[in-house]
TORTIPA-498709 format. One record per residue (C-alpha): residue number from 1; x, y, z. Coordinates in Angstrom, 2 decimals, padded with zeros to 5 digits, always signed. Example, Ala and Ser with C-alpha at 12.3 -4.5 7.8 and 13.67 -1.06 7.14 Angstrom:
! residues 2
R   num         u         v         w
R     1   +012.30   -004.50   +007.80
R     2   +013.67   -001.06   +007.14
! end
This chain:
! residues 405
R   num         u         v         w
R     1   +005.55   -019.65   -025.89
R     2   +005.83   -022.06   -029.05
R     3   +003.27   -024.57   -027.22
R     4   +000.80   -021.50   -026.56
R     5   +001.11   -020.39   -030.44
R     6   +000.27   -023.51   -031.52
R     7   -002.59   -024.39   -029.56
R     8   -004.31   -021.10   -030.67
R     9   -003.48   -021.70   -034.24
R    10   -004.86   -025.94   -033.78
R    11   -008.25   -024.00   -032.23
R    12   -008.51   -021.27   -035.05
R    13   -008.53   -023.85   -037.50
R    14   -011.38   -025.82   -035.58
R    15   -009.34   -028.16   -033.38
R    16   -009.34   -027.22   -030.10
R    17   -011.73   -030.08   -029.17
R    18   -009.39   -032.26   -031.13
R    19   -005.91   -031.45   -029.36
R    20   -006.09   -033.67   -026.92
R    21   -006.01   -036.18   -029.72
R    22   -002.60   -035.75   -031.02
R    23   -001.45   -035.18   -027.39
R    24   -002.18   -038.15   -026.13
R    25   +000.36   -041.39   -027.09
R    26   -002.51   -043.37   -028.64
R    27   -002.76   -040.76   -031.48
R    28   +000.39   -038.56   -031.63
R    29   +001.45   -039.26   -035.20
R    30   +004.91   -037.28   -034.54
R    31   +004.30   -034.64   -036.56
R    32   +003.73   -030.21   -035.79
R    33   +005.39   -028.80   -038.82
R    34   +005.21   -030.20   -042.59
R    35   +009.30   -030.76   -043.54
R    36   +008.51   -029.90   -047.24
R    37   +010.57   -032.91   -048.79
R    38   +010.89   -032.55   -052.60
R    39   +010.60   -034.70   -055.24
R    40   +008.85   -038.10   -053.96
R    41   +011.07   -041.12   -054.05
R    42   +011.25   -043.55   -056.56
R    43   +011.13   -046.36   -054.36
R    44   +007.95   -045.35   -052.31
R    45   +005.86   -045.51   -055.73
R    46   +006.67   -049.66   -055.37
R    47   +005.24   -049.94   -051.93
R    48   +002.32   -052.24   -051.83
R    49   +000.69   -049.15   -050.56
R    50   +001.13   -047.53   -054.02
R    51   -000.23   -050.68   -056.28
R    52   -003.11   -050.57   -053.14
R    53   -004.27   -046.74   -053.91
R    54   -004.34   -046.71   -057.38
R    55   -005.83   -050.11   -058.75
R    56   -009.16   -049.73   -060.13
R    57   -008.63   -045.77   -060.59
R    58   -008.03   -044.74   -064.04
R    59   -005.62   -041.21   -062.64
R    60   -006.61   -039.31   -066.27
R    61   -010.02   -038.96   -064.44
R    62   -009.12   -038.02   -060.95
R    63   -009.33   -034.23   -060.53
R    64   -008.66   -032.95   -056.85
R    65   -011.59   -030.55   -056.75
R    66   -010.64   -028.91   -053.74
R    67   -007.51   -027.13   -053.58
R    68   -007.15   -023.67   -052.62
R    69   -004.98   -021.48   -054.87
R    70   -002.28   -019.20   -052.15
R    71   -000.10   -016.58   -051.92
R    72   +000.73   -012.73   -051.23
R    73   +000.30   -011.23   -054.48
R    74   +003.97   -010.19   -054.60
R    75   +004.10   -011.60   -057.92
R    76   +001.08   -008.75   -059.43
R    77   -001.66   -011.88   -058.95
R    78   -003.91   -009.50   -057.44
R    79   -004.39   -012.15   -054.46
R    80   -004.33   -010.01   -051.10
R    81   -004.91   -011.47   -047.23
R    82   -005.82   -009.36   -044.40
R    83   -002.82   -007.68   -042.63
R    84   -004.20   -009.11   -039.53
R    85   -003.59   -012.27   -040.66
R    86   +000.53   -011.09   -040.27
R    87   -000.05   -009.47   -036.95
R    88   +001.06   -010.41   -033.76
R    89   -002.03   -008.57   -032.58
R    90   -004.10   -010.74   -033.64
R    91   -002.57   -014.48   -032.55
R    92   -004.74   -016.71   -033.86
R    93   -005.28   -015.22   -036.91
R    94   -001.31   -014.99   -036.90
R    95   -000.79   -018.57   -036.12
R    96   -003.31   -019.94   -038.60
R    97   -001.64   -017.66   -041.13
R    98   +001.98   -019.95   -039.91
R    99   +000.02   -023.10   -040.53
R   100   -000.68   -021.87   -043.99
R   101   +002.49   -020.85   -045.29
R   102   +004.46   -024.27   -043.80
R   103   +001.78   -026.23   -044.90
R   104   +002.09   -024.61   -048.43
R   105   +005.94   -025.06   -048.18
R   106   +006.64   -021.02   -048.70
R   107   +009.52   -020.21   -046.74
R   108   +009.55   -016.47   -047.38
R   109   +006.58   -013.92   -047.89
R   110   +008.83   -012.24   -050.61
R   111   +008.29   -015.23   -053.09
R   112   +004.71   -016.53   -051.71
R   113   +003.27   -017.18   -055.47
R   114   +005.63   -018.28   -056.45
R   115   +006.66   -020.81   -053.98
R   116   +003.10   -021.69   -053.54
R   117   +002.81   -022.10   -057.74
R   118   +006.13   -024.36   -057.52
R   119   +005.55   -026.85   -054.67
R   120   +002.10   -027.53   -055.77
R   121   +003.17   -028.48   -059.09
R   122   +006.14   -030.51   -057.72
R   123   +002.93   -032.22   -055.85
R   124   +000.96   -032.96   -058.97
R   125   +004.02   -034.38   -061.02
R   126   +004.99   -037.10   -058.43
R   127   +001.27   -038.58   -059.07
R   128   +000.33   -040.50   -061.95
R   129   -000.14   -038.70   -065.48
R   130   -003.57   -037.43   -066.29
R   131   -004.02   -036.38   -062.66
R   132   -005.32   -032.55   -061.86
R   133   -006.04   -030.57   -059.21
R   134   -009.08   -027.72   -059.65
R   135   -008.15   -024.22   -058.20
R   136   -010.44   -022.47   -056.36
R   137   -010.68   -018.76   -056.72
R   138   -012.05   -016.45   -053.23
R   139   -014.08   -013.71   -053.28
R   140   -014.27   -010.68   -050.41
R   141   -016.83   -011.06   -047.68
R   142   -019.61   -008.39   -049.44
R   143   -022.06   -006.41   -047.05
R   144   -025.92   -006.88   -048.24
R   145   -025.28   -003.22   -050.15
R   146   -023.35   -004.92   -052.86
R   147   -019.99   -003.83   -052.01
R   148   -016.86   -005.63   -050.35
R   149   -016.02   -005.40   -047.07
R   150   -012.16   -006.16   -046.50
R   151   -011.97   -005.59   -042.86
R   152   -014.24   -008.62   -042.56
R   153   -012.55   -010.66   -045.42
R   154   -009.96   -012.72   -045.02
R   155   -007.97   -013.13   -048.27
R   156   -009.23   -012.63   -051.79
R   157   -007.71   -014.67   -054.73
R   158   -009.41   -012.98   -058.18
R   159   -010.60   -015.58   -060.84
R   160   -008.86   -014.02   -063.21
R   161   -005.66   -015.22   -061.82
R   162   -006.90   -019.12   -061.06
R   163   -008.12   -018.82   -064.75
R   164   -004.25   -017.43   -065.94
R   165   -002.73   -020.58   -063.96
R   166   -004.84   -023.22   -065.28
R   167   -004.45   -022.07   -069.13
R   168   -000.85   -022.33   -068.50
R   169   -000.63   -025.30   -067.33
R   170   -003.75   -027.21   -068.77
R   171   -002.12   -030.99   -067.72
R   172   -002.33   -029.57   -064.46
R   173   -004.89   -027.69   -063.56
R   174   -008.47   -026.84   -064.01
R   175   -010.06   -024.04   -062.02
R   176   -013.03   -022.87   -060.12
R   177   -014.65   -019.35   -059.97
R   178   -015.57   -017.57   -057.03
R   179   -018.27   -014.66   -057.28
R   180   -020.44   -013.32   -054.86
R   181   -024.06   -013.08   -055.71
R   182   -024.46   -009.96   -054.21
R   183   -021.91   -008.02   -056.32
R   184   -024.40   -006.08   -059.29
R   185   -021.72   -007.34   -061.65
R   186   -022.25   -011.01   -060.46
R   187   -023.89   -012.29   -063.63
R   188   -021.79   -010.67   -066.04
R   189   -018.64   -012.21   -063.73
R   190   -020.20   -015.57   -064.20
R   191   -020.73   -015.50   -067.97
R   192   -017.10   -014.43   -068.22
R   193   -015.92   -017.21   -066.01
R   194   -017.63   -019.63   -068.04
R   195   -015.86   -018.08   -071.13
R   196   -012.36   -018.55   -069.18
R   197   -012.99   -022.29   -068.64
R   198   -014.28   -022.62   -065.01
R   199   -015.75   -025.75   -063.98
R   200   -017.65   -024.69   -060.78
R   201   -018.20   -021.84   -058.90
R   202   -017.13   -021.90   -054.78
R   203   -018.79   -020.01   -052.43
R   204   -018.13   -020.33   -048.27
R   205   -021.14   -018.27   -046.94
R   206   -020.04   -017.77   -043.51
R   207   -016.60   -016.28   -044.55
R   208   -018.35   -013.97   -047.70
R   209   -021.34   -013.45   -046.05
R   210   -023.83   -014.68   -048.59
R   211   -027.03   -016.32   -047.73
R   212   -028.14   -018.86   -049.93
R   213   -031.48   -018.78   -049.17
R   214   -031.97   -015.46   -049.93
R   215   -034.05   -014.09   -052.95
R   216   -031.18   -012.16   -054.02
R   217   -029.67   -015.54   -055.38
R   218   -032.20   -016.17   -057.59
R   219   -031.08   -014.58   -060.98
R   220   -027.73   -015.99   -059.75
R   221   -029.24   -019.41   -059.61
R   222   -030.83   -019.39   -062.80
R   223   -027.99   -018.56   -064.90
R   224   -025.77   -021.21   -063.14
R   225   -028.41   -023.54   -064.19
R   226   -028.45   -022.01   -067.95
R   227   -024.72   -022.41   -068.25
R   228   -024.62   -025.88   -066.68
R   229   -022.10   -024.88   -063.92
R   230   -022.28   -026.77   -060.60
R   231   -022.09   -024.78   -056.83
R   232   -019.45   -026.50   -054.59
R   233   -020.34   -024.83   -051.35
R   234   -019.30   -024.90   -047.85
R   235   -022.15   -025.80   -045.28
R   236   -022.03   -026.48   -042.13
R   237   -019.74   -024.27   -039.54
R   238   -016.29   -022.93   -040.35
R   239   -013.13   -022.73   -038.82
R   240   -010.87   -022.97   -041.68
R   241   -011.55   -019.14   -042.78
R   242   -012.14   -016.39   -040.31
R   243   -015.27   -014.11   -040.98
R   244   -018.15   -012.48   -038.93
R   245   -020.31   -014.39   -037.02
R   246   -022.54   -016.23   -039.69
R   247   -021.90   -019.12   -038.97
R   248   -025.91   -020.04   -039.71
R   249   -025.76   -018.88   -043.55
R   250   -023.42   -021.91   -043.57
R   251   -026.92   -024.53   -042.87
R   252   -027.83   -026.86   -045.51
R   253   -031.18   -026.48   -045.73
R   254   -030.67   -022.76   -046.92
R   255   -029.22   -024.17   -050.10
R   256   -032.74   -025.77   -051.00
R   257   -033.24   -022.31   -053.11
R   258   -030.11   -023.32   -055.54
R   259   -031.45   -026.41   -055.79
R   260   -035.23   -025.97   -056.33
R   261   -033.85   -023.67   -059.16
R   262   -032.17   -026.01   -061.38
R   263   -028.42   -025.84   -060.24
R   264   -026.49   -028.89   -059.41
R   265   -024.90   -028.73   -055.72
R   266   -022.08   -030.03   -054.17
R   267   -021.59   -029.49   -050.29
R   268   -018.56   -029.35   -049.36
R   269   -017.06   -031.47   -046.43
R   270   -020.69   -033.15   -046.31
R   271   -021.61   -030.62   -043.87
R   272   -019.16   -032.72   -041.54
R   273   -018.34   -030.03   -038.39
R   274   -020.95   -027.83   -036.28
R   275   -024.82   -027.46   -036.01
R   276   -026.80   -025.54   -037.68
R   277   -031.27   -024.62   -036.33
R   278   -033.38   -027.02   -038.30
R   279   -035.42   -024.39   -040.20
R   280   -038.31   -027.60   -040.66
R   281   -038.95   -027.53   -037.16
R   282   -040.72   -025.08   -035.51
R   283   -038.74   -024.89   -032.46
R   284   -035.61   -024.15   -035.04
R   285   -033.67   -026.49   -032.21
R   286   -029.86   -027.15   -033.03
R   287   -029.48   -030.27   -035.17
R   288   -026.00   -031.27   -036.00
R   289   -024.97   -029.90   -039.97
R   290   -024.33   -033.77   -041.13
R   291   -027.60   -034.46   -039.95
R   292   -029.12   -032.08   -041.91
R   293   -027.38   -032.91   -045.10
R   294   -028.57   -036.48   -045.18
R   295   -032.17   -035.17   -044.77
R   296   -031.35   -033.26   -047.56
R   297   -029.66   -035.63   -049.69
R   298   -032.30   -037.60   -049.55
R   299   -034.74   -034.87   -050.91
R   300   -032.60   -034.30   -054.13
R   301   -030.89   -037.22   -055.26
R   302   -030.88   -035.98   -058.58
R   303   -028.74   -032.58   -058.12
R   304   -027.18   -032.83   -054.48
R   305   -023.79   -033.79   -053.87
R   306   -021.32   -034.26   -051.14
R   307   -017.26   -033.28   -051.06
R   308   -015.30   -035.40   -048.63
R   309   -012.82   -032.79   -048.20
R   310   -011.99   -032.27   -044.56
R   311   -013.37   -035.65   -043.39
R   312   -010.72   -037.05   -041.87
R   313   -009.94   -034.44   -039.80
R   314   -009.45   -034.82   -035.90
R   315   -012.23   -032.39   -035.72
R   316   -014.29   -034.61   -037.39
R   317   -016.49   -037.18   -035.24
R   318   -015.22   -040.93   -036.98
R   319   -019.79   -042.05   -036.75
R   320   -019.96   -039.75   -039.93
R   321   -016.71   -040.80   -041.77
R   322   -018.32   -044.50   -041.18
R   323   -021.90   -043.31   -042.52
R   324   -020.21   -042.42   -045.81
R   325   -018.13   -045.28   -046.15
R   326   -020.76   -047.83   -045.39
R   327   -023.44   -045.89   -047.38
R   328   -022.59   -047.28   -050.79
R   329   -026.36   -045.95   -052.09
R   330   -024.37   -042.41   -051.94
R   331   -020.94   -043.08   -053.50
R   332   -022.13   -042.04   -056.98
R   333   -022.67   -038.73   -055.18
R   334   -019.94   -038.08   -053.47
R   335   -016.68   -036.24   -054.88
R   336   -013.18   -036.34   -053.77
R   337   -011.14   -033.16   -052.75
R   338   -008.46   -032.43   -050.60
R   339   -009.09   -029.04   -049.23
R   340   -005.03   -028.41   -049.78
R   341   -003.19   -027.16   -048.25
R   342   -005.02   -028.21   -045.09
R   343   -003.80   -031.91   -045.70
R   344   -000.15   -029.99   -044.51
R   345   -001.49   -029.03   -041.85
R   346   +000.10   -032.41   -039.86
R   347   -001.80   -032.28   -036.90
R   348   -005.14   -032.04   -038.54
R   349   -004.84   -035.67   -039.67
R   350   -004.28   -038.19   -037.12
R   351   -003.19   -041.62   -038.80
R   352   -003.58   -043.29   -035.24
R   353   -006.66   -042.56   -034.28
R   354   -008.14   -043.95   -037.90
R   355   -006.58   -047.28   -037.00
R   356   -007.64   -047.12   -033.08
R   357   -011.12   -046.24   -034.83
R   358   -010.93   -049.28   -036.89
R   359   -010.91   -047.46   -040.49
R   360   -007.73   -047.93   -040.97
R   361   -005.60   -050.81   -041.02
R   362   -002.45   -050.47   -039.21
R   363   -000.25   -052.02   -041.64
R   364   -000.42   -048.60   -043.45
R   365   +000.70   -046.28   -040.64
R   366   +004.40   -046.22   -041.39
R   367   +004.29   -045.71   -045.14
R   368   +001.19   -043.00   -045.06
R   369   +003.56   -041.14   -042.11
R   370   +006.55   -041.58   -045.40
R   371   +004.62   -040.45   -047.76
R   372   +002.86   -037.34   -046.12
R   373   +006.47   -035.88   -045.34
R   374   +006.90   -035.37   -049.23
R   375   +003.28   -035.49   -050.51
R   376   +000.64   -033.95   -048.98
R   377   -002.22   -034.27   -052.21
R   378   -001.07   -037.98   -052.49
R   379   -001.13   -038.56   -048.37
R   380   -005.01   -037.33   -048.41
R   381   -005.83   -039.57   -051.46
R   382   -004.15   -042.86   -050.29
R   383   -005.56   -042.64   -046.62
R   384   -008.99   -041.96   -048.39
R   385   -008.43   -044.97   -050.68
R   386   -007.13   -046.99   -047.89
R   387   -010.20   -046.25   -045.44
R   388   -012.94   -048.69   -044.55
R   389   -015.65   -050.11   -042.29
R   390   -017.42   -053.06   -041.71
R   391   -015.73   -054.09   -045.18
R   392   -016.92   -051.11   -047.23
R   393   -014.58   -048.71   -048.71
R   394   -014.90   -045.61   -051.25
R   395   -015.66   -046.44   -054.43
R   396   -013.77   -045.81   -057.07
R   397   -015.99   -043.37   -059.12
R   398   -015.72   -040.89   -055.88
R   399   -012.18   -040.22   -057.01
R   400   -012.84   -040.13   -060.77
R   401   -014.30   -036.62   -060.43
R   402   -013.69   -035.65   -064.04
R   403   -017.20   -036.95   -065.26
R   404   -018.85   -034.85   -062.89
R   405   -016.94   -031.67   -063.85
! end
């Protein structure tokens, strides 16, 4: 019955071609549930692993900027996740929501804030001073009259309460709006946000069921470009975040709008999982998302970014993870998040199968399996520092997000 749960939870979040992955002895890293050690040890920060990961970074300038902000809204945050998400009605969604809270470290729904709040910043202290993580805000899935739809949304986290955590712990955090387009308050939201410190604005269009394309955007677009605030947005298909099937308002090429209007874009995951209809071709075929991306990175290599959040996992075919390693022309444009707490997750990330794809070397595996057991923000960072093919690795600036934000 255990097994069962968790194969529906690995294939809600996007894995089910991936199981056999951590199944099999060549890539079974040992690891189902994330044991939530505290307080990283003094004596893993001397590992050559640790002198490996940070030379050449300055950490003041390393902001995560992809973690998502979680909890209940026990503690009057105003977050709030879809009951089915806690129903054994719906087993997927109920096993995802499992995932979630281990991989988060919350232990009891009662105290989810506040658990959530405490083991993140736990995280962010065993890493060096001057590092930050960026909280992302979520708004509801909307309907095209303007108005939310909760049965189709799956959580909701309200700026206003990414904003409150990030002004009280500055050192720590920095945030990252979330507001439809659709809403007929969405440019009033925005101007606020600004005023409340956000450095970007998220949207995932298959989960809230905006369409970047669309006309609709437009005034959106142009006062994102006014106030000099960046769109980090989710293309390519979704797994992560269960919505209606739109999986298509999640294609690349429909964010050619944002960007032909002046606002700076970041894609997150590089468009890294699904396929999306190639809207240049007439015969709209299916072209795979990553594809699509590079054809439109090369278009706008003045205002189009890439995220590498997500990239290594199993989902993830290793040709693309190789592409952006080896593609140094790019690392100026590419940004480092973590997509926590996915990271948790432990058998989203297979260590193995990065060495057995020869981006890894082995010599790592043991202290990377230490070190994800207490810390899963530094885990995704030192793999990512540690990756490399055909003798490229990341360059530093792809860490050092804080220019960029």
């Amino acid at each position: 019955m255990k097994r069962r749960r968790l194969l529906k939870g690995l294939a809600g979040l996007g894995v089910a071609g991936g199981i056999g992955y951590w199944l099999s002895r060549d890539y079974w890293d040992g690891f189902i549930k994330n044991p939530c050690f505290e307080t990283l040890p003094e004596e893993l920060k001397q590992l050559e692993l640790w002198q490996a990961i940070w030379q050449g970074v300055e950490p003041n300038k390393v902001w995560d900027c992809h973690v998502h902000t979680v909890g209940l809204g026990e503690s009057g945050s105003g977050i709030w996740v879809n009951p089915k998400m806690q129903s054994r009605f719906h087993p997927v969604q109920l096993a995802q929501f499992k995932f979630y809270l281990n991989a988060s470290c919350i232990g009891s729904t009662e105290q989810a804030d506040t658990a959530f709040l405490s083991r993140l910043k736990l995280l962010v202290d065993d890493m060096p001073k001057g590092f930050k993580t960026m909280l992302f805000a979520f708004d509801y899935h909307y309907g095209s009259n303007g108005l939310p739809n909760k049965n189709l949304s799956t959580f909701y986290v309200p700026n206003e309460y990414s904003a409150k955590l990030a002004s009280e712990s500055p050192e720590q955090f920095e945030w990252v709006a979330s507001i439809h387009p659709y809403r007929s308050d969405a440019i009033d939201e925005l101007e606020k946000a600004k005023e409340q410190g956000a450095r970007a604005v998220k949207w995932l269009p298959p989960a809230q069921n905006m369409d970047p394309m669309s006309d609709r955007c437009v005034a959106f677009y142009k006062k994102l470009e006014q106030l000099d605030i960046p769109l980090i947005c989710h293309a390519g298909t979704e797994k992560a975040v269960q919505g209606s099937d739109t999986q298509e308002l999640g294609n690349p090429l429909r964010l050619r709008t944002a960007l032909d209007n002046g606002v700076k874009v970041v894609v997150a995951h590089c468009a890294s999982l699904g396929k999306n209809q190639d809207l240049d071709s007439l015969r709209l075929s299916m072209t795979d998302s990553f594809d699509l991306f590079t054809r439109m990175m090369s278009e706008y290599p003045q205002s189009l970014y890439g995220e590498i959040s997500a990239i290594l996992q199993i989902n993830r075919q290793p040709r693309k993870l190789k592409f952006l390693l080896e593609n140094t022309d790019w690392h100026s444009r590419l940004l480092n998040g973590s997509d926590y707490p996915l990271p948790a997750v432990m058998p989203l990330i297979s260590i193995r199968r990065l060495i057995k794809n020869q981006l890894l070397d082995k010599k790592w595996l043991q202290d990377l399996n230490m070190i994800r057991q207490y810390n899963a923000l530094l885990f995704d960072f030192a793999v990512k520092r540690l990756l490399s093919s055909n003798g490229h690795r990341f360059s530093s600036k792809v860490f050092e997000t804080k220019a960029f934000f």
